[in-house]
N, C-alpha and C positions, 0 to 999 in steps of 0.2 A: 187826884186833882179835882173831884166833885168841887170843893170847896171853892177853887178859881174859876168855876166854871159860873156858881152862882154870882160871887165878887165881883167878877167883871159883867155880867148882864145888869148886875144892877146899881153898878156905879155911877154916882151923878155925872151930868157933863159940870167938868172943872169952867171955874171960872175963867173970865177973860184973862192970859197973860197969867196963870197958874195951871202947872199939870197935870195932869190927870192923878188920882188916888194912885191908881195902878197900871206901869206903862204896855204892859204884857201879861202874859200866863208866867211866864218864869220868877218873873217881878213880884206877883204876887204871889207866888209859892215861896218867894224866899223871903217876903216880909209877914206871911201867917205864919213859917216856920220859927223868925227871930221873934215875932210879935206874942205866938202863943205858943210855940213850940209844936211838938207832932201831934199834940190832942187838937189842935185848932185844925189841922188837916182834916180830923175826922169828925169838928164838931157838927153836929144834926143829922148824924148818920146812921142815930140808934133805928130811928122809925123806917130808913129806908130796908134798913138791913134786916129787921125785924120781918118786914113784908115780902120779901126778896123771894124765899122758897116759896112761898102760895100763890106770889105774882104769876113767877118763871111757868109754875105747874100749872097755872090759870092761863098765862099763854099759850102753850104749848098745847095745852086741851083744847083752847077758841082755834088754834089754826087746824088743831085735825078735825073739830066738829065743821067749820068751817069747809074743809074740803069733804067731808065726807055730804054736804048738802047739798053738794052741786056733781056727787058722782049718782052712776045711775045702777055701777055695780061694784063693789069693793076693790076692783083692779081697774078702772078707770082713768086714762091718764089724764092729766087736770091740763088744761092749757098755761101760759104764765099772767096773764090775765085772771084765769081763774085761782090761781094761787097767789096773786095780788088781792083779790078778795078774802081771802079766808086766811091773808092774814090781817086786812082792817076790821076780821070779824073778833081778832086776837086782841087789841090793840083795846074796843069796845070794853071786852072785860076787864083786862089787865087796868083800864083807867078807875073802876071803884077798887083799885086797892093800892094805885100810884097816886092816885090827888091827893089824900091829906098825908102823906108821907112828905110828898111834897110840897106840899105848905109848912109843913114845921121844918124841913131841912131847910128850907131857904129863910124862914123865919131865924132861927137859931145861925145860919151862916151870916146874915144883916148883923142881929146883934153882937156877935163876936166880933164883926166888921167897926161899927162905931163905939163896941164898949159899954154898952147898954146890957143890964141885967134882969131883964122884965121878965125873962124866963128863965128857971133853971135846969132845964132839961126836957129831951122830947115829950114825955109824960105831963109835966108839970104845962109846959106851951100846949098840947091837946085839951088840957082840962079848960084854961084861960079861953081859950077860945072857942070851947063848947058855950059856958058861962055867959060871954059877952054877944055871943052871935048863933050861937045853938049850933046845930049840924050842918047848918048853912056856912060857918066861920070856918070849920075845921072842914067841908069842903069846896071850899072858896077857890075858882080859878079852875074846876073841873072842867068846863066847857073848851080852854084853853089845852088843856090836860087831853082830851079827846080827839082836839085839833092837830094834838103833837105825834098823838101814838096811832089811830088811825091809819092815816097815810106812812107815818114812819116804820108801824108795824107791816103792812102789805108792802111796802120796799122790800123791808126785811128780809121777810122770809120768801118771794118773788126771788129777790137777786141770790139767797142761800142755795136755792132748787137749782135754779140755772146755772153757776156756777162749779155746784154737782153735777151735772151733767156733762158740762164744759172739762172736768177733770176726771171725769172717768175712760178709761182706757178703752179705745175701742172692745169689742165683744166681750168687754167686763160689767160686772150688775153694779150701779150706784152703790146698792147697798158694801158693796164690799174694799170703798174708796177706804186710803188709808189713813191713818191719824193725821201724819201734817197736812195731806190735802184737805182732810176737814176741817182744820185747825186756820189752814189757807180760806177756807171758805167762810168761814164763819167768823174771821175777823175784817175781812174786805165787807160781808152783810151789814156788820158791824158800822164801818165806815157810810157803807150808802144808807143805812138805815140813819144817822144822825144829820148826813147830807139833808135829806128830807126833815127832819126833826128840830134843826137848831132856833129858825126863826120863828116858829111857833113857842119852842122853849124859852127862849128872849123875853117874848112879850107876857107869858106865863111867870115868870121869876119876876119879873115888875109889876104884875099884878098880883101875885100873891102878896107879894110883900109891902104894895101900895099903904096907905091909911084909908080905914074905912070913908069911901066915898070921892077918892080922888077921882075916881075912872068910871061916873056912875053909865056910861053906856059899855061899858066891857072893855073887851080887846080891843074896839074901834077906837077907842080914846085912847090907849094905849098906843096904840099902831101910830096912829095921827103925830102923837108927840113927839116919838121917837125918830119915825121920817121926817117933820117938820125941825126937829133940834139937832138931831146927830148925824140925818141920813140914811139911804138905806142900808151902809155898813155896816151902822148899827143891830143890826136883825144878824147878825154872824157873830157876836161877840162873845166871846171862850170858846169857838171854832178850834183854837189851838189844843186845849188844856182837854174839848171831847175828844177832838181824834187821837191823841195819842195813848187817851185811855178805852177809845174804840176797840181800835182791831186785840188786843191781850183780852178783854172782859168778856167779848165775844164769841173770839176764838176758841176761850175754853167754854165757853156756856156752850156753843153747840157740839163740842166734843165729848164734853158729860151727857149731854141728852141724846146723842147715838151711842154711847158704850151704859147709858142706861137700859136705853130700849132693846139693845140687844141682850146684854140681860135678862131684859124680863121677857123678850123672846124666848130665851136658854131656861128659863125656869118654869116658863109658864106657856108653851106655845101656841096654845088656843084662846089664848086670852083676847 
């Protein structure tokens, strides 16, 4: 559902006494499905997907570097406070390698939306907008990107800890929770982690995909328009189409990243 999640952030408001493009998430999963079939589900998804394993592994690094600066000895228990920070210290890195992925995803889901062929594929849209606007084009909208992942990152992994805890069996070790309760936990993280994340996503999908110069003071012009013309509703839009791809993309992302870790536990224990 990527695709209706940018669709509807950045679909115009319909004219007076004409409906909306798109009346919902379902509505327009099933008009990109008649309209482009299942490749328009996954158009502009090469670059995210391409950044996916360096992002995750770059997350995951920022939150343990993160918590290891605020402990004072290896076994230190972090408060959740303190594990809110270290993961907006996550969130920091993971955004130079999520802003221009998503710039061309949303790029390429616009054009597939109106029909327009300006670009022919993630490669071809990165080159375009190195060309037209240098490094600055192709990281266009980072500062929104930072605004998103930040605070959505320290949710994250804040509400992942705590819910670990929460399910662990009295005088049992975290460590030894079981698959669905992990699976439990890191799809609900999933969830609050976008709770916090949507309205900054909103205003970032409209600004990326903005024309050079609509919005010459940033997000503030952006923010302005959107409460002045839609509302503050507006800031929740494809709330549907994230959470139901929340809690599954989560779920198993933090269930891969403890049966990795133990792994390399198991192979490697002084590491």
């Amino acid at each position: 559902l990527p695709p209706c999640q940018v669709r509807l952030q950045t679909q115009p408001k319909p004219q007076p006494g004409q409906p909306p493009l798109y009346s919902g998430t379902f509505d327009c999963f099933r008009k990109t499905l008649v309209g482009e079939g299942v490749r328009g589900l996954y158009r502009g998804m090469a670059a995210p997907i391409i950044g996916v394993t360096p992002m995750f592994a770059v997350c995951f690094f920022g939150f343990g570097l993160g918590k290891r600066l605020q402990q004072r000895k290896p076994d230190d228990v972090l408060t959740y406070p303190q594990l809110f920070a270290a993961g907006m210290l996550s969130g920091v890195f993971t955004t130079v390698i999520m802003a221009p992925g998503e710039r061309i995803k949303c790029l390429l889901q616009i054009q597939a939306a109106t029909g327009e062929t300006k670009y022919t594929g993630s490669l071809d849209c990165a080159k375009q907008l190195y060309r037209e606007a240098g490094i600055r084009g192709v990281y266009k909208g980072t500062v929104l990107t930072l605004m998103r992942d930040v605070p959505a990152s320290g949710m994250y992994f804040m509400t992942y800890e705590w819910l670990k805890n929460i399910l662990t069996p009295e005088g049992k070790s975290v460590s030894d929770l079981s698959a669905p309760r992990i699976l439990f936990a890191g799809g609900l993280a999933g969830i609050f982690n976008w709770a916090v994340a949507i309205p900054p996503d909103v205003l970032k999908s409209r600004f990326q995909t903005a024309p050079p110069g609509k919005y010459p003071n940033g997000f503030r012009d952006v923010l302005r328009e959107l409460i002045r013309e839609e509302g503050v509703a507006s800031l929740y839009k494809g709330f549907t189409a994230v959470m139901i791809r929340a809690f599954p993309a989560n779920a198993a992302c933090f269930l891969g990243f403890e049966v990795a870790m133990k792994f390399l536990n198991w192979i490697a224990p002084g590491l």
